[in-house]
N, C-alpha and C positions, 0 to 999 in steps of 0.2 A: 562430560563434566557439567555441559550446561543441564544438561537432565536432575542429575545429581542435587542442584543448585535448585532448581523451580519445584523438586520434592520437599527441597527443606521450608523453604518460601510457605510453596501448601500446607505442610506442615505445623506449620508456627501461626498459619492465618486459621488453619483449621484451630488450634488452640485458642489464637485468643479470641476465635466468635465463641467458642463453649464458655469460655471464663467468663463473657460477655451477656451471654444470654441464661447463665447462673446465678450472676450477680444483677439483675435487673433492678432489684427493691433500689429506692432512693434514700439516702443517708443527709444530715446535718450538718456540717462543717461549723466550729465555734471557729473566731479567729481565739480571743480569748475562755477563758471558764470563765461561767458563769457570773460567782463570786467577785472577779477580778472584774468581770465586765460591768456590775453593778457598780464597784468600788468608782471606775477610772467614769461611767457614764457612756464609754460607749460599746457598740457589741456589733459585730457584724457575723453573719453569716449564710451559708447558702447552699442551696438542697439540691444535691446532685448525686445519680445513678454509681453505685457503689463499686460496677467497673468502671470509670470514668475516676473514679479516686484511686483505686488500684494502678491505673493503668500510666495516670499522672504520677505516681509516685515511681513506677520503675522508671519513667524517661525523665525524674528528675535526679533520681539515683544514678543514672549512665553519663547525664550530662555533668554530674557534681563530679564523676568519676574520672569522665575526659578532659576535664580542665584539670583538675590537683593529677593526673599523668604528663599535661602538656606543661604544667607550672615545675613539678620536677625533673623534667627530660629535659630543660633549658639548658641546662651548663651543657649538658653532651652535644644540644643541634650547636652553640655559643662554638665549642672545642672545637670539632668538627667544622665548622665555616671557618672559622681563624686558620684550620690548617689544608682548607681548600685554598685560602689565600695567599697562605705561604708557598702551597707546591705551586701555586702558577706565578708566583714572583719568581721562586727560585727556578722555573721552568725558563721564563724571559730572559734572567740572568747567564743560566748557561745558556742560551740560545745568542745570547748580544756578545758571549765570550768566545764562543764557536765563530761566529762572522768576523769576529774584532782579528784571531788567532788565523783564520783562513785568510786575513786583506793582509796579514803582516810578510812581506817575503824571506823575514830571515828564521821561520820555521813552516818553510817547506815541506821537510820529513814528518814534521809532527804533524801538519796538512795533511799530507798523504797517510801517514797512519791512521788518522780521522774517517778519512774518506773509504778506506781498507775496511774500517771496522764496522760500519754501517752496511755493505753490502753483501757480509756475510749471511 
C-alpha cells in the first residue's frame, strides 16, 4: 500500500513540475481595473510567474472548500458530542445503580441475577 501511495505522490509531483515549467512567462495581477483604479487613485499590482497564480488559486479553492465543509458538518460533530455525553452520564448512572442495588440486602436475588448475567 505504501508503494501504491509514493506512485501517486510521484505522480502528482511529476504533474505539477510540467504545469510548472509550461506556465513560465510572467503575468500582471491588477487588484482593481484599471478605470476603477484611476477613478478611486489607487492601484496595486504585481508580476508573478503564471504557475504560481495557477497554483494559488487551487490551494485557495481547497482551502475555501474545507472551511464551508467544516462550517456545515457543525451540527452533526455538536449532535454527536452531546450524545457521547449522554451515553457516559447514562453509563455512570447505571453503573452508581448497579452498586446502589448490590449494597442493598433485601434484593439479594436480583444481586444474584446481576451477577449470573454478566458471566455468561
Amino acid at each position: 500500500m505504501r508503494y501504491i501511495r509514493y506512485a501517486v505522490l510521484a505522480a502528482i509531483a511529476v504533474t505539477l513540475i510540467t504545469v510548472a515549467l509550461a506556465n513560465r512567462a510572467t503575468v500582471t495581477l491588477n487588484l482593481l481595473p484599471r478605470e476603477l483604479a484611476d477613478l478611486s487613485g489607487y492601484s496595486f499590482s504585481v508580476t508573478l510567474p503564471l504557475f504560481l497564480v495557477i497554483f494559488a488559486g487551487i490551494v485557495a479553492g481547497l482551502l475555501i472548500g474545507f472551511v464551508w465543509e467544516w462550517m456545515r458538518e457543525h451540527k452533526h460533530r455538536a449532535a454527536a458530542s452531546s450524545g457521547r455525553r449522554e451515553t457516559k452520564k447514562l453509563q455512570r448512572e447505571v453503573s452508581r445503580l448497579k452498586d446502589n442495588a448490590s449494597k442493598s440486602p433485601a434484593d439479594e436475588v436480583l444481586a444474584l441475577l446481576e451477577d449470573t448475567s454478566h458471566t455468561r
